[in-house]
C-alpha positions in Angstrom: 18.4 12.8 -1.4 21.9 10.7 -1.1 24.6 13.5 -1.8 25.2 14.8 -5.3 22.8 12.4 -7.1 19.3 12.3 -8.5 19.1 8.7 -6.4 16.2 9.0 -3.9 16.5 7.5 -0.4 14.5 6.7 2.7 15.9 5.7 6.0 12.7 4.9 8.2 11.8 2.9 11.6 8.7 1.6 11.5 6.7 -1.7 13.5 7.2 -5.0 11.8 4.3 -7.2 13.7 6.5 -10.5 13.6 10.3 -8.6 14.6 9.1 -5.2 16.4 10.9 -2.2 15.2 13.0 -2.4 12.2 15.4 0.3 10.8 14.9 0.1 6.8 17.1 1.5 4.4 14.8 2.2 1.3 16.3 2.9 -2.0 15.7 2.0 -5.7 19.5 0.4 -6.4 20.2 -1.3 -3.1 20.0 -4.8 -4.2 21.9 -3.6 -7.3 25.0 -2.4 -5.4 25.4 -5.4 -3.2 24.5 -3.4 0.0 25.2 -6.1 2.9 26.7 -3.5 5.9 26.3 -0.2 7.2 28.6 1.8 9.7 26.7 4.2 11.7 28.2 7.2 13.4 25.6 8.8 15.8 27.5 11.0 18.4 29.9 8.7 20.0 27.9 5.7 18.9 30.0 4.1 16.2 29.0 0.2 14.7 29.1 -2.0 11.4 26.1 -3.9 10.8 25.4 -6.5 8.9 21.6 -5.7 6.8 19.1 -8.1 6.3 16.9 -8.5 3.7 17.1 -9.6 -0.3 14.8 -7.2 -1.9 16.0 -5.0 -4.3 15.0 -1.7 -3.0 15.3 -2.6 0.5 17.8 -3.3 3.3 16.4 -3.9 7.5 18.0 -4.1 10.8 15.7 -5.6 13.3 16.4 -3.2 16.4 16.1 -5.9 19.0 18.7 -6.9 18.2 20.9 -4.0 17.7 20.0 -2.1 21.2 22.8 0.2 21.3 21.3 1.5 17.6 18.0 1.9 19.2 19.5 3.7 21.8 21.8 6.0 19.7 18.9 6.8 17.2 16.6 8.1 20.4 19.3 9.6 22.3 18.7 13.1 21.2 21.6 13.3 18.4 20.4 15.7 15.9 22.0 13.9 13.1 23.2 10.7 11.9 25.9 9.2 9.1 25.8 5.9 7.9 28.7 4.7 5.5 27.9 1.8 2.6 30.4 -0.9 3.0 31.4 -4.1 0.4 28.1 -2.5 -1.9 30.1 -3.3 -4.9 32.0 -0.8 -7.0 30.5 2.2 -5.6 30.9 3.3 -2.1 28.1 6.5 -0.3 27.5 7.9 2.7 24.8 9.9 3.6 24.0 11.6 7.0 20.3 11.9 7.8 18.6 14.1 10.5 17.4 12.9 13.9 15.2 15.8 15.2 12.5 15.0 16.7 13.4 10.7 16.5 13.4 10.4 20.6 9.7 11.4 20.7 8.9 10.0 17.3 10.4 6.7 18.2 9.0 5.7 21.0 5.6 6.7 20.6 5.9 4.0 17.3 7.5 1.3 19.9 4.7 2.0 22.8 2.5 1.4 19.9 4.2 -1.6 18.3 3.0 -5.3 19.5 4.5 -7.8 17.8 2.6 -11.4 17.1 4.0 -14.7 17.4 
């Protein structure tokens, strides 16, 4: 749940077969707020990324090419914030938990073959 609301959200990796693995931020009113960037604060990992995607539930990061993401989402952290920026008038954050993600993560990426 994003803090304080009834608005369900998902914030998933998973294997995309054409970009590898993707970071995807799943949530009903995405598109509707304008959501275009993200700052993540994992432990002393702190970036702004610019989202892809145009549907309007969901927002991706391909993590290829956002290595220093990868690396701060499997590097044991227990928890992780991201901040909504320019998503229109409102402006979240929500932190979501990492436990487990190191072990989790790479077993999807050793199984993750992406095709041409």
């Amino acid at each position: 749940m994003v803090d304080a609301s009834d608005i369900e959200a998902c914030y998933m990796v998973r294997c995309d077969a054409k970009s590898g693995l993707i970071f995807e931020i799943g949530e009903a009113t995405v598109g509707e707020r304008g959501l275009r960037s993200a700052r993540f604060e994992i432990g002393k990992y702190k970036e702004t990324i610019r989202l892809d995607g145009n549907s309007p539930d969901r927002r991706t990061i391909v993590l290829s090419k956002h290595p220093k993401l990868l690396a701060a989402l499997t590097s044991g952290a227990d928890f992780a914030t991201m901040f909504a920026l320019k998503a229109g008038e409102i402006d979240y954050s929500t932190g979501f938990e990492l436990t487990g993600a190191r072990d989790q993560i790479s077993r999807l990426a050793n199984g993750c073959r992406t095709k041409p």
